[in-house]
C-alpha positions in Angstrom: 70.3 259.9 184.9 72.8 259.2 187.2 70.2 256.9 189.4 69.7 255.2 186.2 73.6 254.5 185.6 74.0 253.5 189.4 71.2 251.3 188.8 72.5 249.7 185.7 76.2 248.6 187.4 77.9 245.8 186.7 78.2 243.4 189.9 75.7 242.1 192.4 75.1 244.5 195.4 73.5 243.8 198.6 70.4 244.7 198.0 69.8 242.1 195.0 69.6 239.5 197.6 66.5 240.5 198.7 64.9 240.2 195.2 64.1 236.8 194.0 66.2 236.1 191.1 64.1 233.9 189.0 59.9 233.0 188.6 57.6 234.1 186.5 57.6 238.1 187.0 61.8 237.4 185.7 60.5 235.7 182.9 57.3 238.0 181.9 59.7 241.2 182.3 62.4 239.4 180.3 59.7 237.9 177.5 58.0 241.4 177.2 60.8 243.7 177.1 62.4 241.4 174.2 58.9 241.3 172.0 58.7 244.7 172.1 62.1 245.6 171.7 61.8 243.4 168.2 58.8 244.6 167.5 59.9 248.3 167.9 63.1 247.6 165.3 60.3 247.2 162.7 58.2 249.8 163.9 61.5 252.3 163.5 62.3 250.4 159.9 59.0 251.2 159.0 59.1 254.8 159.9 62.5 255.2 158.2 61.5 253.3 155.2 58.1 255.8 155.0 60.7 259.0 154.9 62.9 257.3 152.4 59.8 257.1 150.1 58.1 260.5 150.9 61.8 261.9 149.9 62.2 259.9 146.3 58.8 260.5 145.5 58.7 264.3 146.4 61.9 264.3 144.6 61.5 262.1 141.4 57.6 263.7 140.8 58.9 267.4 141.9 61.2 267.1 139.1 59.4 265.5 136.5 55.8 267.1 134.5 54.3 266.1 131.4 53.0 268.2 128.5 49.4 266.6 126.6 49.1 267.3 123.2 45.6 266.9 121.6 45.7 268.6 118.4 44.1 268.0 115.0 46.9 265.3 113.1 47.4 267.9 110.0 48.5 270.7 113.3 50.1 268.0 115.2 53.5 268.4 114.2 53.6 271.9 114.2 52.3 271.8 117.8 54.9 269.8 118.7 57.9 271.5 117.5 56.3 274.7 118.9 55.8 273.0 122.6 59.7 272.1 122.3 61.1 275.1 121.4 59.2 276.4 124.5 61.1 273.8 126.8 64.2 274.5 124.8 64.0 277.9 125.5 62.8 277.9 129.4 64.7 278.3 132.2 65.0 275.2 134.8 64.3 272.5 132.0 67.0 270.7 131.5 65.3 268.2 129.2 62.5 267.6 127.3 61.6 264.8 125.1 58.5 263.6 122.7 57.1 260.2 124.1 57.1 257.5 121.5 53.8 255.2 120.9 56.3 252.4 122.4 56.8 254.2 125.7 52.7 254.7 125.4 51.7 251.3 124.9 54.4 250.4 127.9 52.4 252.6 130.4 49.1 251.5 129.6 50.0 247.5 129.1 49.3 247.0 133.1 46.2 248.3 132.8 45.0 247.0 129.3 47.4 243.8 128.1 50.3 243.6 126.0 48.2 243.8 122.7 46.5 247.4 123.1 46.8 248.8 119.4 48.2 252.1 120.4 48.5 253.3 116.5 44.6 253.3 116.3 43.6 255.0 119.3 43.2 259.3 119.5 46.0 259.1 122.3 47.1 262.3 123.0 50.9 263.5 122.0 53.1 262.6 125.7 56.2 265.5 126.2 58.1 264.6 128.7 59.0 267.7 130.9 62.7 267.2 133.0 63.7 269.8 135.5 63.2 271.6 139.5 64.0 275.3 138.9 61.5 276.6 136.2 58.2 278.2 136.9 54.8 276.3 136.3 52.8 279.2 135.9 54.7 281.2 133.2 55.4 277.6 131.1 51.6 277.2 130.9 51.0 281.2 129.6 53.5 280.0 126.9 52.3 276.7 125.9 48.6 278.5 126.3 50.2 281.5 123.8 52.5 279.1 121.2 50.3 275.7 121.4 47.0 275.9 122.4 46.3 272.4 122.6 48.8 271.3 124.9 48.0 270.8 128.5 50.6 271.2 131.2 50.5 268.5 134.0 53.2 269.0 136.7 51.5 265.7 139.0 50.8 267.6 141.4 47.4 266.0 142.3 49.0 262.9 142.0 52.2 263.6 144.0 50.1 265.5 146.8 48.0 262.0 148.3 51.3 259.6 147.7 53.3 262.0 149.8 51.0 262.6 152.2 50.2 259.2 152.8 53.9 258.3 153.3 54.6 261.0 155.7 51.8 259.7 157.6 53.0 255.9 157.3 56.1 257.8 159.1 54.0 259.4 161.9 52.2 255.9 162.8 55.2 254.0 162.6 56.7 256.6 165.6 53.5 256.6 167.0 53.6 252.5 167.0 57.2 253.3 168.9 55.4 255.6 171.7 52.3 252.6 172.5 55.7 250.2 172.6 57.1 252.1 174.9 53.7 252.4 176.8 53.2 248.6 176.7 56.4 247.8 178.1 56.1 250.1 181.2 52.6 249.2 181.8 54.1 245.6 181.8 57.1 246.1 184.3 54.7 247.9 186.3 52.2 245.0 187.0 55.2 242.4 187.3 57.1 244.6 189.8 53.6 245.5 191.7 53.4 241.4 191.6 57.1 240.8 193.1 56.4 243.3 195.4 53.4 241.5 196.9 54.7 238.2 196.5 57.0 239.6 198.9 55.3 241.7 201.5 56.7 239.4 204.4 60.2 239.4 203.4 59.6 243.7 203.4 58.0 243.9 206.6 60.4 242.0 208.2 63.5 244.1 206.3 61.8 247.2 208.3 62.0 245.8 211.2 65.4 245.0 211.2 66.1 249.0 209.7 65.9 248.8 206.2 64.7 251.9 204.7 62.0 252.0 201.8 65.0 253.7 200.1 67.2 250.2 200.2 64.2 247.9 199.1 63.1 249.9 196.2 66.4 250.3 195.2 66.7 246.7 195.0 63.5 245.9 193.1 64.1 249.2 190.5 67.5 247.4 189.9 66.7 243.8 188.8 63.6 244.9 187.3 65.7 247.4 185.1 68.4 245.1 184.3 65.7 242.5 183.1 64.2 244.9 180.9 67.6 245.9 179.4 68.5 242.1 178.9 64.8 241.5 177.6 65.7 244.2 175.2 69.1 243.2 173.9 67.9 240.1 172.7 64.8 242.0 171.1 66.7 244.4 169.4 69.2 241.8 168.3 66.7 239.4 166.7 64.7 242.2 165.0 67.8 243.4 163.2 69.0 240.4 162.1 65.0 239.7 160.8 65.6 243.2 159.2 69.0 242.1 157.5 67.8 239.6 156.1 64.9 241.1 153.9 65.5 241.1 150.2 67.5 244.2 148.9 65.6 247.4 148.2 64.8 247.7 144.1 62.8 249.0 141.8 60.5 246.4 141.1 59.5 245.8 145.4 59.1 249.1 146.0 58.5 249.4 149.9 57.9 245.9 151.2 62.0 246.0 149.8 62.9 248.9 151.2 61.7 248.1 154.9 65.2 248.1 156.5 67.8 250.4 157.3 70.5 252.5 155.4 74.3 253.5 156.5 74.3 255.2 159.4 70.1 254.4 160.7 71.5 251.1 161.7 72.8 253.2 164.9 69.4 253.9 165.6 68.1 250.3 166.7 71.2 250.4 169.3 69.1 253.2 171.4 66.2 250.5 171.9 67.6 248.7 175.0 68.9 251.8 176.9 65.5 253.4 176.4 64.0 250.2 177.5 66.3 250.3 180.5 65.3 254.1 181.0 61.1 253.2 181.1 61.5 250.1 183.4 63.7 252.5 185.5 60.7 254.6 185.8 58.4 252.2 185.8 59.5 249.8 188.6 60.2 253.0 190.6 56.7 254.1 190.1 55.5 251.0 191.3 57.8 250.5 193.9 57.3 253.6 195.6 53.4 253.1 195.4 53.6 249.4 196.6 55.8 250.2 199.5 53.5 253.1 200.7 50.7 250.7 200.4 52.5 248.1 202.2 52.8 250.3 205.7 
């Protein structure tokens, strides 16, 4: 750590001199370490966004279970009063309601148009079950004991797959982070191995004179590091203005709305350049150190 912040200090030193400033490993260092810096920013929104959703939907299904009731219609009613005096009378609901045909016909329009003639069809009675604290298993011994038709459905086979699969959308968005980081070393290292070459006379000729493989690597490891952190910056900085300016999370967009970054996780783009900094410290050392040994 403390090479790294030596390396990264403000002012030329005399070692820079012996790097050249500008050409095209400047430019493919520069160009690389700003792509992937932007494309990291989405690769962390995208992460972030995934946890967001895995929590609400954990959340909002965990606390929500539905009660089916098909029963003859002369039983019906007397079902149904029976199924919410259960509720009423259970610890951890805190609400409980009977679903009307217009909530019914709401649920089902996406899947079968506006006109569906929900009065005609043997849909099932809907209760809608509110609450975290009460236990599955002893609400369906009641409801099995007070109203044998009705069918307790906490979601759990459908909340399982959608939470799963955003947990998952969270582990490849920090694993797209990780090949990031990968491509962007494997990157400085070619284009310092290149400068290095591209400059084997101008070493040979610094050893003769007494410069230490200490000095030169030193020198390369420094602009090579500052490149990547300036590559970065500007990375980072365009990527989270392309993130600001995404439509606002809602209800209706879902995800594709809610791909950005909340309060405090804006902090968390500001780590991209330093750790871009900290892999093309390693990097261009890496290289350096192989290149120099080669160079002998």
């Amino acid at each position: 750590m403390k090479r790294l912040l030596h390396v990264l200090q403000l002012g030329e030193t005399p070692a820079d001199r012996i790097v050249p400033p500008s050409g095209y490993t400047a430019r493919l260092t520069t160009f690389t370490a700003a792509a992937m810096a932007f494309l990291a920013v989405f690769a962390l929104a995208m992460s972030l966004a995934a946890g967001r959703l895995a929590d609400r939907w954990e959340t909002a299904l965990a606390q929500s279970a539905t009660i089916r009731l098909a029963a003859p219609e002369d039983q019906l009613g007397a079902q149904t009063a029976a199924v919410l005096e259960v509720l009423r009378t259970t610890p951890g609901v805190t609400h409980s309601r009977v679903i009307p045909p217009e909530e019914q016909r709401a649920l089902l329009e996406p899947w079968f148009g506006p006109d569906l003639p929900v009065e005609t069809l043997p849909l099932p009675q809907l209760v809608e079950v509110v609450g975290d604290r009460y236990d599955p298993e002893g609400l369906r011994l009641r409801l099995a004991a007070e109203a044998p038709g009705a069918i307790f459905d906490d979601h759990t086979r459908w909340r399982r797959p959608l939470v799963s699969a955003a947990h998952r959308l969270r582990l490849l968005g920090a694993t797209s982070i990780l090949l990031i980081a990968g491509a962007v070393a494997a990157m400085i290292t070619l284009a310092a191995g290149a400068a290095l070459s591209a400059n084997a006379q101008v070493i040979r000729v610094l050893r003769l004179v007494g410069a230490r493989d200490a000095f030169i690597g030193q020198a390369f490891v420094r602009r090579f590091t500052l490149r990547a952190l300036a590559g970065a910056a500007m990375g980072t900085a365009a990527g989270m203005l392309g993130i600001f300016i995404l439509p606002a999370a809602d209800e209706a967009g879902g995800f594709l709305t809610g791909l950005g970054f909340q309060g405090w996780h804006w902090l968390w783009p500001l780590l991209i350049p330093p750790l871009a900094a900290a892999v093309g410290f390693v990097a261009t050392r890496a290289a350096a150190a192989r290149a120099l040994r080669e160079l002998k």
